[in-house]
ROSE-4610 file (N, C-alpha, C; in Angstrom, 1 decimal, always signed):
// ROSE-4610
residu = [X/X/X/X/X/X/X/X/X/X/X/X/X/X/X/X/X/X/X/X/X/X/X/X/X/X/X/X/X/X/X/X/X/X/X/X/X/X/X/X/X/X/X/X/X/X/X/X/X/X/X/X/X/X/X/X/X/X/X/X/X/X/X/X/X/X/X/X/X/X/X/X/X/X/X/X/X/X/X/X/X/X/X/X/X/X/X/X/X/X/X/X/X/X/X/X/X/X/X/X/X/X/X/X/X/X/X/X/X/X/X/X/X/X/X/X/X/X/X/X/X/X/X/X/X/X/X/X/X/X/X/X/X/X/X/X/X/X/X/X/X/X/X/X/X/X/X/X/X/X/X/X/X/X/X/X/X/X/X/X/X/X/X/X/X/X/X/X/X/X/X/X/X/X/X/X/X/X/X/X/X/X/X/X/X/X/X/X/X/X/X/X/X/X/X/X/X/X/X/X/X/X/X/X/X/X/X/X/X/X/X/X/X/X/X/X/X/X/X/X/X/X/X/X/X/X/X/X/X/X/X/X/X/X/X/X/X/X/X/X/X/X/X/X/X/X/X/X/X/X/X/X/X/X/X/X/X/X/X/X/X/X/X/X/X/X/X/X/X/X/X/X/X/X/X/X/X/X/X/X/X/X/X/X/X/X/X/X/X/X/X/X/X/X/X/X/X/X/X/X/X/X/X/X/X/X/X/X/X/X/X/X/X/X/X/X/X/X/X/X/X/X/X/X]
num = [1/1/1/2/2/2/3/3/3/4/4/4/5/5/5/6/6/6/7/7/7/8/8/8/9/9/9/10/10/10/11/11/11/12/12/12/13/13/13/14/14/14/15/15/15/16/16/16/17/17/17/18/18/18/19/19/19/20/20/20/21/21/21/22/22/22/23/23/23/24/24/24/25/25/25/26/26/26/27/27/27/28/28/28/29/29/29/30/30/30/31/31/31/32/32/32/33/33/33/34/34/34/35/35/35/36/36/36/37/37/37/38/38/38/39/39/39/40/40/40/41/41/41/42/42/42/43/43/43/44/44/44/45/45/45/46/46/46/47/47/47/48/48/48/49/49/49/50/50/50/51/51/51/52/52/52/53/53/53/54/54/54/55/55/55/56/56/56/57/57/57/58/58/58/59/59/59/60/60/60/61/61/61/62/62/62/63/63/63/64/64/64/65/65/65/66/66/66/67/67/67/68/68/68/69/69/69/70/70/70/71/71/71/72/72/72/73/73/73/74/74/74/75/75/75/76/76/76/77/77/77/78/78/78/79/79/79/80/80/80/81/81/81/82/82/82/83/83/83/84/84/84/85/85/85/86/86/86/87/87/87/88/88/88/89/89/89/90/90/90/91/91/91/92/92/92/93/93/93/94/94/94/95/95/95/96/96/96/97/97/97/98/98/98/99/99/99/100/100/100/101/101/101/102/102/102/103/103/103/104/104/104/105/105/105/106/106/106/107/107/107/108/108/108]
x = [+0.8/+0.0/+0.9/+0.5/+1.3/+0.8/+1.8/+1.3/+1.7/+1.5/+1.5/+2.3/+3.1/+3.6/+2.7/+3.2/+2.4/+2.3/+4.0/+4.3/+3.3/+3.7/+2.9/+1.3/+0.8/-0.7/-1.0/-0.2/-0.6/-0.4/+0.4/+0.6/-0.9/-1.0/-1.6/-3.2/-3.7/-4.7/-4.6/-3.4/-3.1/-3.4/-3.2/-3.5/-2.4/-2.6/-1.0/-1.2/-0.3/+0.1/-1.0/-1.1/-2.3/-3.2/-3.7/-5.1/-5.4/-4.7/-4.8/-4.6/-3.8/-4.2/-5.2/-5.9/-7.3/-8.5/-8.4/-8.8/-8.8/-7.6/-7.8/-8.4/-8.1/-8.9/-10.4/-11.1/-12.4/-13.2/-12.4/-13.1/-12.4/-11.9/-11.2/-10.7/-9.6/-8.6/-7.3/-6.6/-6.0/-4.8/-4.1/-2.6/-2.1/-1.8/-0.8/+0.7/+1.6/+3.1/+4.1/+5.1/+6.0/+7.2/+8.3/+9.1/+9.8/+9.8/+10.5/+9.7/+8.2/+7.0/+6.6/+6.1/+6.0/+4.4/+3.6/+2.3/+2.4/+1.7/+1.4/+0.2/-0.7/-1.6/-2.3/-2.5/-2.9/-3.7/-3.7/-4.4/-5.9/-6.4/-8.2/-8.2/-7.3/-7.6/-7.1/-6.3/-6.4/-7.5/-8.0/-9.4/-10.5/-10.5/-11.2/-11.0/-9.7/-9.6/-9.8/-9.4/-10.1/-11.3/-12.2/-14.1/-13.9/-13.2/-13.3/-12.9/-12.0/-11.7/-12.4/-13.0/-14.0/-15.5/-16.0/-17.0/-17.5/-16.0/-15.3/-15.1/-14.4/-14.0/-14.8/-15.5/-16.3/-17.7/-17.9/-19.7/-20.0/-18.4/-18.9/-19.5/-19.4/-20.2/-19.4/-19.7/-19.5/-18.9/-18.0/-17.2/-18.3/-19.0/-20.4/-20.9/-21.2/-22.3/-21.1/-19.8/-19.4/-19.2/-19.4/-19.1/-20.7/-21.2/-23.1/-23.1/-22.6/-22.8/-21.8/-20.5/-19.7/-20.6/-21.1/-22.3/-23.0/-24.1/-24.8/-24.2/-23.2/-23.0/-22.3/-21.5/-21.1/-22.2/-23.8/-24.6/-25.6/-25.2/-25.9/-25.4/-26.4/-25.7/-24.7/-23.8/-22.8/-23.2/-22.4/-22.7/-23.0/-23.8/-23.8/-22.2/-21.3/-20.5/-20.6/-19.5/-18.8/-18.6/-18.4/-18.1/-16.9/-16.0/-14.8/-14.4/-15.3/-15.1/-15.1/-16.0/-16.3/-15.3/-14.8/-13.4/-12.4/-11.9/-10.5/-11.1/-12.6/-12.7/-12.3/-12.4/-12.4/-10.8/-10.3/-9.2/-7.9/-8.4/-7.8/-8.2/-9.5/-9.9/-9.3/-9.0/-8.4/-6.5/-5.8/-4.9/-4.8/-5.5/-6.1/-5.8/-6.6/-7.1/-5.8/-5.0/-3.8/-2.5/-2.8/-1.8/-2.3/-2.7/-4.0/-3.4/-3.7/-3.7/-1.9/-0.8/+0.4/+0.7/+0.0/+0.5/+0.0/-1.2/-1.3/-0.9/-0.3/+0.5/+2.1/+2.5/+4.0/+3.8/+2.6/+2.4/+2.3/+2.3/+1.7/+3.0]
y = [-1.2/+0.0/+1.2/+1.9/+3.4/+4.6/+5.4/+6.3/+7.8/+8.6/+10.3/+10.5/+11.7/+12.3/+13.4/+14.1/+15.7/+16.6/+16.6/+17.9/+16.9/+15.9/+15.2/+15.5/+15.2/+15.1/+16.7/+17.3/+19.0/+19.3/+18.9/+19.3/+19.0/+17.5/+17.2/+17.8/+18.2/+18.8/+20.3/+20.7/+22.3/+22.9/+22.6/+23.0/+24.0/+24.2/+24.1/+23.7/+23.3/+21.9/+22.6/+23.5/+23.8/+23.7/+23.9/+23.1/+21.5/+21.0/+19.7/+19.1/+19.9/+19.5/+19.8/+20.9/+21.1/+20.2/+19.8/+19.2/+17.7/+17.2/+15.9/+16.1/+17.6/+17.4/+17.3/+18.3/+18.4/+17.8/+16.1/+15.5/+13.9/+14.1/+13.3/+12.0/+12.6/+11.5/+11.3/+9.8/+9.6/+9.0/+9.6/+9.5/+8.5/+7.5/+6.8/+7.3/+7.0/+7.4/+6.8/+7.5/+6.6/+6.4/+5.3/+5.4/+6.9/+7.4/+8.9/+9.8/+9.4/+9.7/+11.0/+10.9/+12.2/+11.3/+11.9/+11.5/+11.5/+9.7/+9.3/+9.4/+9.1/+8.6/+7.9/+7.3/+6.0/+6.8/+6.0/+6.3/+6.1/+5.4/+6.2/+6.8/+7.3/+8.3/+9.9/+9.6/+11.0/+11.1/+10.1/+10.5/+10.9/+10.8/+11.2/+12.6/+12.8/+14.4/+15.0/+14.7/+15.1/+15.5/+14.6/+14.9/+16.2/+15.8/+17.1/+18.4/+18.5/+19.6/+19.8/+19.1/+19.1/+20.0/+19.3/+20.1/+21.3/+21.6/+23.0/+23.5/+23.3/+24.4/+24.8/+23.9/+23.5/+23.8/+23.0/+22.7/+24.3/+24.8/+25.7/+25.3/+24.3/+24.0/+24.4/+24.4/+25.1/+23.4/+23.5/+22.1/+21.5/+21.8/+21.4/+20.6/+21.4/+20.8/+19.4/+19.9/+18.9/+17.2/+17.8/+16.6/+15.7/+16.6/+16.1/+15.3/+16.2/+15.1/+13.9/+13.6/+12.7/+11.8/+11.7/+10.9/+10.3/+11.5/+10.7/+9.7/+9.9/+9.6/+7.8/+7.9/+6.8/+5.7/+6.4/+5.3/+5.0/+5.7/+4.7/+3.3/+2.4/+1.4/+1.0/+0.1/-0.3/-0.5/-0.5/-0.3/-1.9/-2.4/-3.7/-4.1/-5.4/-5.7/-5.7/-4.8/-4.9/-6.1/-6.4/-7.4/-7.3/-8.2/-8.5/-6.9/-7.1/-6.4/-4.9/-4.5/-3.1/-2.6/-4.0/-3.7/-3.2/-4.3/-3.8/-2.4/-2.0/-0.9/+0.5/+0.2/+1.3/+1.4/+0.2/+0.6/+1.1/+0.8/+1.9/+3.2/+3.4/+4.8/+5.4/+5.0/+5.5/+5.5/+4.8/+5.0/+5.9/+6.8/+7.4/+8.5/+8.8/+9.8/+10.5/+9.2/+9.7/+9.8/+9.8/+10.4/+11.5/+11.6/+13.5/+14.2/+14.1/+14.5/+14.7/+14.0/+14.0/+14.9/+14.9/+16.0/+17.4/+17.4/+18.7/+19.3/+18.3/+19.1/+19.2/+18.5/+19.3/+20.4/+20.9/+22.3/+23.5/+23.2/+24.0/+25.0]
z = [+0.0/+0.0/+0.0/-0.7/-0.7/+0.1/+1.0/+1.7/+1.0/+1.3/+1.1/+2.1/+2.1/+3.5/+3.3/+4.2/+4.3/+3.4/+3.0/+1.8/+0.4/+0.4/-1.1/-0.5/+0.2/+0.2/+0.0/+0.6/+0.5/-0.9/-1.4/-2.8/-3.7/-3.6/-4.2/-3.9/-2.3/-2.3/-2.6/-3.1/-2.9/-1.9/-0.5/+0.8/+1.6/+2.3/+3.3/+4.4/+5.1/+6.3/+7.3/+7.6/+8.3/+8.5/+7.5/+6.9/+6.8/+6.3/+7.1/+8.0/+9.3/+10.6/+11.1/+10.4/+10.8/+10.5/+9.2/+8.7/+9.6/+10.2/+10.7/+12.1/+12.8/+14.1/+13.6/+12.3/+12.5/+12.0/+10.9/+10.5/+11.2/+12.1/+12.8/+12.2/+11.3/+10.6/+11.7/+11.7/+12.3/+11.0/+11.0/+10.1/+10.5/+9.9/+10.7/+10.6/+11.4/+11.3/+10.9/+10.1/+9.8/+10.9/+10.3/+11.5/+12.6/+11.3/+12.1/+13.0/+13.1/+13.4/+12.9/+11.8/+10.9/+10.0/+9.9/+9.6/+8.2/+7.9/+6.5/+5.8/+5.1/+4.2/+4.0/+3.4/+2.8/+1.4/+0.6/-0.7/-0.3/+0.1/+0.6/+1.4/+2.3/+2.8/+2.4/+1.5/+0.3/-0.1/-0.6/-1.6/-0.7/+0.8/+1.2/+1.9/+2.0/+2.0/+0.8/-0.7/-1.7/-2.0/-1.8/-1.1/+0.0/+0.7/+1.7/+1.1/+0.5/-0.3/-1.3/-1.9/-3.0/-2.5/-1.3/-0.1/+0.2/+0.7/+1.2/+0.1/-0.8/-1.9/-2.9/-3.6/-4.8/-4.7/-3.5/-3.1/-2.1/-1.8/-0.6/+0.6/+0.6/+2.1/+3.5/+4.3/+6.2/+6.1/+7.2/+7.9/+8.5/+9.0/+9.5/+8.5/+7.4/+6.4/+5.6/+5.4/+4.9/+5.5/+7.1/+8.0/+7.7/+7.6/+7.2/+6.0/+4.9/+4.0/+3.8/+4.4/+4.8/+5.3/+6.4/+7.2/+6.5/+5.3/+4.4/+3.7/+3.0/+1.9/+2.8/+3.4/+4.2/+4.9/+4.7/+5.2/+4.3/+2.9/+1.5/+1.6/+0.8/+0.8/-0.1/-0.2/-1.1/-2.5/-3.2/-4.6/-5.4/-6.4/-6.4/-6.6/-6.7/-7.4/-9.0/-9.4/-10.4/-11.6/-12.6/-13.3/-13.8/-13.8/-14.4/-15.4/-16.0/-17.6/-17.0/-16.0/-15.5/-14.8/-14.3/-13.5/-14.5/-15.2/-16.2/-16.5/-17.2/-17.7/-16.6/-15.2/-14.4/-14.1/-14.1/-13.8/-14.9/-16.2/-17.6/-17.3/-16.9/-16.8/-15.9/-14.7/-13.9/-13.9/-14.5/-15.2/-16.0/-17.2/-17.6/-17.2/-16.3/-15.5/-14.5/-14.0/-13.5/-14.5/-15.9/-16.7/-17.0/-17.1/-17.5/-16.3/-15.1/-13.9/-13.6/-14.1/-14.2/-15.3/-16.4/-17.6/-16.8/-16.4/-16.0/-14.9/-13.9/-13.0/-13.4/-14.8/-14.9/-16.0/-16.5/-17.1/-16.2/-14.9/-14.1/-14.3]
């Protein structure tokens, strides 16, 4: 499994380190640490500070409201399973998606 450090996760949410310690008290993420004890990642839990930044930034919503619809959205039910075929197709797209995402952050 691959983790983020700080400076990568900040980058990649365009944040600054402050903000996501806020972020972890007020949506109460728990980082785990690496040896040096310096707080890691995990790749779902980027994507879910992603949503959070998406919330806050995009949707405009209050920490409040984004903590709200976090709740919602985490007590829909599961999605049916996938088929083989849906799979490979999601996972080209999403390969895809992180070459796009890599071209446009070395034009920046």
């Amino acid at each position: 499994m691959k983790y983020y450090s700080v400076t990568e996760t900040c980058r990649r949410l365009s944040i600054k380190p402050h903000i996501l310690r806020y972020w972890e008290k007020e949506f109460e993420f728990n980082p785990k640490r690496n040896s040096a004890g310096r707080r890691i990642y995990s790749g779902q839990q980027l994507e879910k500070l992603q949503l959070i930044r998406h919330l806050l930034h995009e949707e405009k919503l209050t920490v409040k409201g984004a903590r709200r619809q976090l709740s919602k959205m985490s007590a829909q039910p599961e999605r049916p399973a996938t088929t083989k075929g849906q799979r490979d197709t999601l996972l080209w797209l999403k390969k895809e998606l992180i070459a796009i995402q890599a071209l446009l952050e070395a034009g920046q």
